[in-house]
C-alpha positions as CSV (number, residue, x, y, z in Angstrom):
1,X,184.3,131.3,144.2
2,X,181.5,129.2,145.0
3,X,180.4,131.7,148.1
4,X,181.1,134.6,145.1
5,X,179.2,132.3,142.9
6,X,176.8,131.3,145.1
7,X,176.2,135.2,146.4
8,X,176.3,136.3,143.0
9,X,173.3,133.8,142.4
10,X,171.2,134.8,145.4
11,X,172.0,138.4,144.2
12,X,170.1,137.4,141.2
13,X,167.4,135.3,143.0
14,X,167.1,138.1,145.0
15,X,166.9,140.6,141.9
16,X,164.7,137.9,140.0
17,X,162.8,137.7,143.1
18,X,162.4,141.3,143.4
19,X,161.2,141.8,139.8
20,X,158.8,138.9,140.4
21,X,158.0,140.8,143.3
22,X,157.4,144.2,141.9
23,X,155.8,142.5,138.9
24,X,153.5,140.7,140.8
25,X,153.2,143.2,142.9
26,X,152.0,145.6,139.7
27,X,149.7,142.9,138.3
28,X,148.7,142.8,142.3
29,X,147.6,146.6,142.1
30,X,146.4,146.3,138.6
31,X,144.2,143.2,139.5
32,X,142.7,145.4,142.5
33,X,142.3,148.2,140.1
34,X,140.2,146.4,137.7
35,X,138.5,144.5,140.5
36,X,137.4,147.5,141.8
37,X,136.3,149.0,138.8
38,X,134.7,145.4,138.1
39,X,133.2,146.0,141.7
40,X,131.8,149.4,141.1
41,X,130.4,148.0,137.8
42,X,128.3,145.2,139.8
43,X,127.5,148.0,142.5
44,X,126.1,149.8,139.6
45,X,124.6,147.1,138.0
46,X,123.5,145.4,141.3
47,X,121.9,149.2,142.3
48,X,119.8,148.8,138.8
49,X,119.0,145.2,139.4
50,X,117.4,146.7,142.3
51,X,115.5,149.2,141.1
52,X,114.2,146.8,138.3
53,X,113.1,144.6,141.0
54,X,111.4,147.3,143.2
55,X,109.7,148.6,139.6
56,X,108.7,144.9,139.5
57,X,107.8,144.9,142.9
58,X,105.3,147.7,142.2
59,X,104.2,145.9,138.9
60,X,103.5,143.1,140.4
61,X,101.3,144.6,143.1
62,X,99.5,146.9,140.7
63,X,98.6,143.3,138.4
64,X,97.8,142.0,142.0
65,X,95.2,145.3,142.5
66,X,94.2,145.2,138.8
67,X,93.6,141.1,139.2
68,X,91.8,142.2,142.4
69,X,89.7,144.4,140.4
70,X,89.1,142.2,137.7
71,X,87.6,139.7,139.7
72,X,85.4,141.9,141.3
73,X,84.4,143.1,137.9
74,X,83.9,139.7,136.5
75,X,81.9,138.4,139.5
76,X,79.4,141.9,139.2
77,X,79.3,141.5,135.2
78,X,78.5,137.6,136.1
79,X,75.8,138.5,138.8
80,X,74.3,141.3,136.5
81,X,74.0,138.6,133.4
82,X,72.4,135.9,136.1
83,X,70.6,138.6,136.6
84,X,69.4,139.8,132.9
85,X,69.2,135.6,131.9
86,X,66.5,135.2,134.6
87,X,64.8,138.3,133.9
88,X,65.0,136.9,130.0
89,X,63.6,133.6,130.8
90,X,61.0,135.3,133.0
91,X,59.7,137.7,129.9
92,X,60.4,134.4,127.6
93,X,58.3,132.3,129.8
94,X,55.2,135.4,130.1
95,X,55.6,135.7,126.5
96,X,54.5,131.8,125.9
97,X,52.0,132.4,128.4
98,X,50.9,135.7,126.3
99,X,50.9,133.4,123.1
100,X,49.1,130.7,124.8
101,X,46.8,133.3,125.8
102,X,45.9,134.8,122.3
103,X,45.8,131.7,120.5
104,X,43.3,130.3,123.2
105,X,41.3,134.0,122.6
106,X,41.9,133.5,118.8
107,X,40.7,129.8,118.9
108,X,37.7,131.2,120.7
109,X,37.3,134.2,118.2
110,X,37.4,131.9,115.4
111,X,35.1,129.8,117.1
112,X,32.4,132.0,117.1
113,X,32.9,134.3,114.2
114,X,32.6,130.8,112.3
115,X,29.3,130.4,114.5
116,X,28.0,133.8,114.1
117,X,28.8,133.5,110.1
118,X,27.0,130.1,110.0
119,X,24.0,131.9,111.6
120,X,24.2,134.6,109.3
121,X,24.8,132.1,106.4
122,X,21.5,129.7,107.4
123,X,19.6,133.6,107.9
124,X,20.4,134.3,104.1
125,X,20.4,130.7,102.9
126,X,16.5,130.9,104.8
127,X,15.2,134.5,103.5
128,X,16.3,133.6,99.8
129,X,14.2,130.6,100.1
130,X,11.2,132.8,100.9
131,X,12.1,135.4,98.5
132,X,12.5,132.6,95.7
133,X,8.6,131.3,97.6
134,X,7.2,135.2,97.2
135,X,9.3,135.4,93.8
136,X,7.2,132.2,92.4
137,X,3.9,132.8,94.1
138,X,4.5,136.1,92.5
139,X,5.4,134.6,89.5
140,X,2.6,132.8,89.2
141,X,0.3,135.2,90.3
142,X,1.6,137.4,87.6
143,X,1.5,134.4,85.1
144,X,-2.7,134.3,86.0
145,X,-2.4,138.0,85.7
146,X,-1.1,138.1,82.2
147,X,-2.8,134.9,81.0
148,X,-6.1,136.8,82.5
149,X,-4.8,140.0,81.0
150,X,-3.9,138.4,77.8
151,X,-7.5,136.9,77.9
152,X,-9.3,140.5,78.5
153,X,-7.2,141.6,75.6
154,X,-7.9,139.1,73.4
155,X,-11.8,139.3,74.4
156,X,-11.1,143.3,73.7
157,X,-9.9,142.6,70.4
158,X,-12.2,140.0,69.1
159,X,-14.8,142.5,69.9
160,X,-12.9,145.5,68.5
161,X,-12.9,142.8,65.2
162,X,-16.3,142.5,65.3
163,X,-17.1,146.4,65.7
164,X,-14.7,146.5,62.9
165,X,-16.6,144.2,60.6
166,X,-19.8,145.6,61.7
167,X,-18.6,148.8,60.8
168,X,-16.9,148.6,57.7
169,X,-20.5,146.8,56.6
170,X,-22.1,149.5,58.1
171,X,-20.0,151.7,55.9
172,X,-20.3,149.1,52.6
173,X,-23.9,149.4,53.0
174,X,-24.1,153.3,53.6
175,X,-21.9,153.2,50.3
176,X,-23.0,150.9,48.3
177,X,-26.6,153.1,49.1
178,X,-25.2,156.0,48.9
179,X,-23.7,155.3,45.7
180,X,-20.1,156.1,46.5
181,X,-17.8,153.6,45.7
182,X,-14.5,155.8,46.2
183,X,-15.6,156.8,49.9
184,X,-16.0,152.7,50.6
185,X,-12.4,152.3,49.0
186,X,-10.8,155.1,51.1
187,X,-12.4,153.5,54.6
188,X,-11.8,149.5,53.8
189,X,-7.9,151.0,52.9
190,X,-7.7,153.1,56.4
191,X,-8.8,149.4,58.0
192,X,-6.7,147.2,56.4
């Protein structure tokens, strides 16, 4: 009974065994099967990875060309504003000279229209003075002329008074002669 025993044991060894076996063996193929579908998945995935990094691959080299090109942008744009800052501080610097220029020409303007005004000034200032010289001489000389007129007028009235009176006592004694007191009334009223 010990050999049955014993057989009948390693008859169930052999059956535990062989379940273990075939149960290993199934978790065996099922393990390969998902492996291989877990394979297939990082194929895949490894296949994108790829193509990600040849896309990146061409994006880098197109920032590389575009960086390329940006530099040699930046270095014209920076030689073009060397350029346009000299030719600024060029015109700035022939624009000082310009103002330099027409201040020195104004200065001189100034100068002699100031001059030319002074001259014109003293010229005015000098023919008043003879003007006011005529004016009085003139002045005077018509003073004597209407003191000597005044004179001849007064000479030509004292005499026209003294016709006058010689008149009207021509006329008092033609009337009182005459006998006509009314016409010596009439004349010494026209008279008076």
């Amino acid at each position: 009974m010990p050999l049955d025993h014993l057989q009948g044991r390693i008859a169930e060894t052999e059956k535990d065994v062989k379940a273990i076996q075939k149960d290993l063996s199934e978790r065996l193929i099922s393990r390969v099967a998902d492996n291989e579908r877990d394979v297939k998945v990082l194929e895949k995935e490894a296949e994108m990875q790829n193509r990600i990094f040849i896309k990146l691959e061409e994006t880098v080299q197109k920032i590389q060309d575009l960086t390329e090109s940006m530099h040699r942008l930046i270095s014209i744009h920076d030689e073009k504003i060397r350029v346009q800052e000299k030719s600024i501080e060029t015109y700035r610097n022939e624009m000082k000279d310009e103002m330099k220029e027409l201040e020195r020409r104004i200065s001189n303007e100034t100068l002699s229209l100031c001059q030319k005004i002074d001259r014109v000034e003293h010229a005015i200032l000098m023919r008043l003075a003879e003007m006011q010289k005529v004016w009085n001489t003139e002045k005077v000389a018509v003073q004597v002329q209407k003191e000597t007129f005044s004179d001849k007028v007064q000479t030509i009235k004292d005499k026209m008074e003294g016709y006058k009176w010689f008149i009207l006592g021509s006329i008092f004694a033609a009337g009182m002669l005459a006998g006509h007191a009314d016409l010596l009334g009439a004349v010494l009223h026209i008279f008076s």
